[in-house]
C-alpha positions in Angstrom: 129.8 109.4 173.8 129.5 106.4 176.2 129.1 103.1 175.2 125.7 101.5 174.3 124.9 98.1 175.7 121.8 97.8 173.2 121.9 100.0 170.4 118.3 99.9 168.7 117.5 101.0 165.8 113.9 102.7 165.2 113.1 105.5 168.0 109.3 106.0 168.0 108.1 102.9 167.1 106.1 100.6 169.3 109.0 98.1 170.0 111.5 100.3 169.9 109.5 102.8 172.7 109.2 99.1 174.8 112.5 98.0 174.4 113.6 101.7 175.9 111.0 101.9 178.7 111.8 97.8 179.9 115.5 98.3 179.2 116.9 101.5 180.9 119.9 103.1 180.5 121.6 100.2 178.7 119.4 100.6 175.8 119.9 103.6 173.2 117.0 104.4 170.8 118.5 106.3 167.7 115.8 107.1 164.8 115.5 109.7 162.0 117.1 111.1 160.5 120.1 110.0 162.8 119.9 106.8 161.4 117.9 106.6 158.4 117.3 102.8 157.0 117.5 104.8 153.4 120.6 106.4 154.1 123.0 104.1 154.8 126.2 106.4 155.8 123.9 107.5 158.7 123.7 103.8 160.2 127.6 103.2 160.1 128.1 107.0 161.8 125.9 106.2 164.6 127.1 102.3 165.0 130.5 104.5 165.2 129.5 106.9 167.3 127.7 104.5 170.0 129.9 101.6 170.1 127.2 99.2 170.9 127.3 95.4 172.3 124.2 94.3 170.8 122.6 96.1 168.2 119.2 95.4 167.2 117.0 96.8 164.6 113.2 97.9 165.3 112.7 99.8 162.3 110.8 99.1 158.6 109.1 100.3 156.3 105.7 99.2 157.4 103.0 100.3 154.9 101.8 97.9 153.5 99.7 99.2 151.6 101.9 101.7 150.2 104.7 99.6 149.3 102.6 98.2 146.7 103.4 101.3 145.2 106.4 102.6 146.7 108.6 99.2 146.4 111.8 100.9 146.2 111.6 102.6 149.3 110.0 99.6 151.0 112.8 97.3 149.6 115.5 100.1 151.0 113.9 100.4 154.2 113.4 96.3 154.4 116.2 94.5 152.7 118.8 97.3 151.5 119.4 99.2 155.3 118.7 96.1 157.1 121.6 94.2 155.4 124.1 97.2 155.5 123.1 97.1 159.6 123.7 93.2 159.4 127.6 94.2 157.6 128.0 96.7 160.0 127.3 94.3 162.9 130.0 91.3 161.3 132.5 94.0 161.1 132.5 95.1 164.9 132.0 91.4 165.8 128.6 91.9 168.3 125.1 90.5 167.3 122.4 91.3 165.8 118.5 91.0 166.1 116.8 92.2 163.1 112.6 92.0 163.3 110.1 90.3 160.6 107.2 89.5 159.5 104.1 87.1 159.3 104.1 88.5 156.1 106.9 86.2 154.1 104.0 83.7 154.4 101.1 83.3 152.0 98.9 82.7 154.8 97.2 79.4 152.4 99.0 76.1 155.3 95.8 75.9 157.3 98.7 75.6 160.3 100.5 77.6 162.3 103.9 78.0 160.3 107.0 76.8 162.0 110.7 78.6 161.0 111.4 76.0 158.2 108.6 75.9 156.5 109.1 77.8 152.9 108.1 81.4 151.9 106.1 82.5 150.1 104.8 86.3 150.3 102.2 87.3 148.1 102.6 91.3 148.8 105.4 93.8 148.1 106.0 94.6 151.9 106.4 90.2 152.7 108.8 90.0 149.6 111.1 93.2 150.8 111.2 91.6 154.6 112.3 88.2 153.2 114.6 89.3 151.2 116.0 91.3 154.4 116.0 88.0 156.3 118.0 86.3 153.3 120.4 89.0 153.0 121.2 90.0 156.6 122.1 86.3 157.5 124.0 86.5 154.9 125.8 89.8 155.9 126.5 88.4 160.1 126.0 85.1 160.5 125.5 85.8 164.5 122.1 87.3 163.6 118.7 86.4 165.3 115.4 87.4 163.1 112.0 87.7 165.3 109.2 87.1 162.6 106.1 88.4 165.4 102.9 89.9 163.8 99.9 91.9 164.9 101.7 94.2 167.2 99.8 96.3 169.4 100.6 98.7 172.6 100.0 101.9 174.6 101.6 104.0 172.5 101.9 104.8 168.7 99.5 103.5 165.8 97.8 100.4 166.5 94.8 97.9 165.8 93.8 98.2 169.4 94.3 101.6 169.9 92.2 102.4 166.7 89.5 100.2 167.9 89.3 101.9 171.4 89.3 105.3 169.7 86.1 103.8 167.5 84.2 101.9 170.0 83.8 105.4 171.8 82.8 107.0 168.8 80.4 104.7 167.0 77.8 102.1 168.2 78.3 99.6 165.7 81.8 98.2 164.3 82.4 96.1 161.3 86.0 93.9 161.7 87.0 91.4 159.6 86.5 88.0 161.3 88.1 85.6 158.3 91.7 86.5 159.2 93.6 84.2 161.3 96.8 85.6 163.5 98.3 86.2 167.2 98.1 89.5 168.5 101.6 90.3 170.3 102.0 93.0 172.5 105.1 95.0 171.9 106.3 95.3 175.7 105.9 91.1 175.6 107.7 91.4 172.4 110.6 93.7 174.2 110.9 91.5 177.1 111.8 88.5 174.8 114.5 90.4 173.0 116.1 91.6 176.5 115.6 88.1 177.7 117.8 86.9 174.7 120.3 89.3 175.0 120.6 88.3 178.3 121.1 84.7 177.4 123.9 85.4 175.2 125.7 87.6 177.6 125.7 85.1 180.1 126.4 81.9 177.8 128.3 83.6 175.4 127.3 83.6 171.7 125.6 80.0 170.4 125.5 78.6 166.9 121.9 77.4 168.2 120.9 81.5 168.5 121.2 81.7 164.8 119.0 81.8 162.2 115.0 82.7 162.1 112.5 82.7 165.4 108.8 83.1 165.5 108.5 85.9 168.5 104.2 86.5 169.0 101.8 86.3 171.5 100.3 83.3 172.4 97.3 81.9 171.3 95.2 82.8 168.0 92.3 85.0 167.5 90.9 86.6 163.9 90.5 90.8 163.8 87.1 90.8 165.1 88.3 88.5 167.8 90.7 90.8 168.5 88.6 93.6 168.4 85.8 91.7 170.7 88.4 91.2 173.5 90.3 94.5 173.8 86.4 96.4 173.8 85.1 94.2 176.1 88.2 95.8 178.4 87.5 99.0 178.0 83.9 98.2 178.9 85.0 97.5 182.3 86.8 100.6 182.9 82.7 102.2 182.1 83.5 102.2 177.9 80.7 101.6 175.9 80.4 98.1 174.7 79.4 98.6 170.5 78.0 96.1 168.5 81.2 94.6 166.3 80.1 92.7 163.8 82.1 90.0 162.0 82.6 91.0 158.2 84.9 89.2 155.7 88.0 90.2 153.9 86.2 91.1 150.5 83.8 93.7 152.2 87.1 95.5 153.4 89.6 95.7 150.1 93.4 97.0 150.6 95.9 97.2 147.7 97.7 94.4 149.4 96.4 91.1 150.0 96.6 89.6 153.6 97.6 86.7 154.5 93.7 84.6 155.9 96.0 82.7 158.1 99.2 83.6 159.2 99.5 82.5 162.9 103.1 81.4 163.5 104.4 78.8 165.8 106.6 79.6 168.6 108.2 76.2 169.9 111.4 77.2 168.4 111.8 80.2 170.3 111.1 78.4 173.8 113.6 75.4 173.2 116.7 77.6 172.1 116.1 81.0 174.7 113.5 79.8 177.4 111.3 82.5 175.9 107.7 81.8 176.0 105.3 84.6 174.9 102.0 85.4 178.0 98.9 84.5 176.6 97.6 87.1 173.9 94.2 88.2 175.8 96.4 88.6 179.4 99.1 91.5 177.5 95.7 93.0 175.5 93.7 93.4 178.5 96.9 95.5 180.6 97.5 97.0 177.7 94.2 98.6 177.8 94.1 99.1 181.2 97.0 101.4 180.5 95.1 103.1 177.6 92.0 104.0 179.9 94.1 104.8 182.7 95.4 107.5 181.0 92.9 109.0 179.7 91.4 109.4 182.8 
């Protein structure tokens, strides 16, 4: 088999789907049950069998709901796989970019969270994915971890998409408005990972890459904001504009508690890799232009 500049792990998700369509030939998308987070004999046989420079992992266990519920799997597919991908990565000597979460915070700063502020998740899905971040640093210390939240894009199960689909459907919306975030597009998202592998081809590996970076749109905006933005750009492509009214989190309950304001600072990001995220409502509106442009 040849060799794999970018081995990434996940194959149908939105990142991973981004990082193949931006990346070409030099990126292989393996998913399962090729490589199955849960089955960890999988993950060493296809790191064998591709021989990769980089690897980077695009896959989770991303219900959060669920893994309320279903914490074993969640921690296997979160902390368990991710760390056994991290030990696989020390022992071949490349890198590795492992993806997080908004979610290890408890959403209670009234900031936007920088890298060293502390922890502290409040769900079952935040504690499995910083417990992943703790153990794969631990496991290769040449690892990078991209906390990014809200992500949205053309393809697969989204917030945007799912709004799209409703605002055609109903006249009138309710969206909860007392959430606090940044929206990040998964093709900006993909550029920023190529972008850093790039950097550490060319400069060789850094002990400045190390460690934890916040990877997310830029600029803020709360669901119904959100919401608001990516209908008013499907109402230019002749969509009807619904009503989309504001609600709060308590008329909506979900068996996990979100974090009300989780928006994440990126400075880090931009002083280490020259990476700076385009502007949240700029990546929604193509990203619906794409949506309605194929549906045409």
């Amino acid at each position: 088999m040849t060799k794999a500049f970018i081995l990434v792990i996940g194959r149908t998700g939105q990142l991973a789907s981004s990082l193949k369509e931006l990346g070409g030939d030099r990126v292989v998308t393996v998913g399962r049950p090729e490589a199955d987070l849960q089955v960890p004999e999988t993950l060493t046989a296809v790191i064998e069998a591709h021989q990769p420079e980089v690897i980077v992992n695009a896959a989770a266990w991303t219900a959060v709901d669920l893994a309320e519920t279903e914490q074993e799997a969640a921690k296997q597919g979160n902390h368990t796989g991710p760390a056994h991908l991290a030990a696989e990565a020390a022992r071949r000597h490349v890198p590795f970019i492992h993806v997080s979460t908004d979610y290890v915070f408890d959403g209670r700063k009234g900031s936007p969270y920088l890298e060293s502020d502390p922890i502290s998740p409040v769900t079952a899905y935040g504690r499995t994915k910083a417990e992943g971040e703790a153990a794969v640093l631990k496991a290769q210390p040449q690892s990078i971890i991209l906390r990014t939240a809200w992500v949205y894009s053309a393809h697969g199960k989204n917030f945007v998409r799912t709004m799209l689909n409703a605002g055609a459907k109903n006249p009138r919306l309710r969206v909860v408005g007392d959430q606090r975030g940044n929206p990040t597009s998964s093709d900006d998202l993909a550029a920023v990972v190529l972008g850093i592998i790039d950097r550490i081809r060319a400069t060789g590996w850094q002990d400045s890459y190390a460690g934890i970076f916040h990877a997310t749109g830029s600029g803020e905006a709360t669901w119904h904001e959100l919401a608001c933005h990516a209908l008013e750009q499907a109402a230019r492509h002749g969509q009807a504009m619904p009503e989309v009214e504001a609600i709060m989190t308590a008329d909506w309950p979900t068996p996990a508690a979100r974090p009300a304001d989780s928006r994440l600072d990126n400075g880090k990001l931009e002083r280490v890799f020259g990476q700076k995220m385009p502007d949240w409502r700029d990546s929604v509106a193509r990203t619906v232009d794409q949506l309605m442009k194929a549906n045409a």
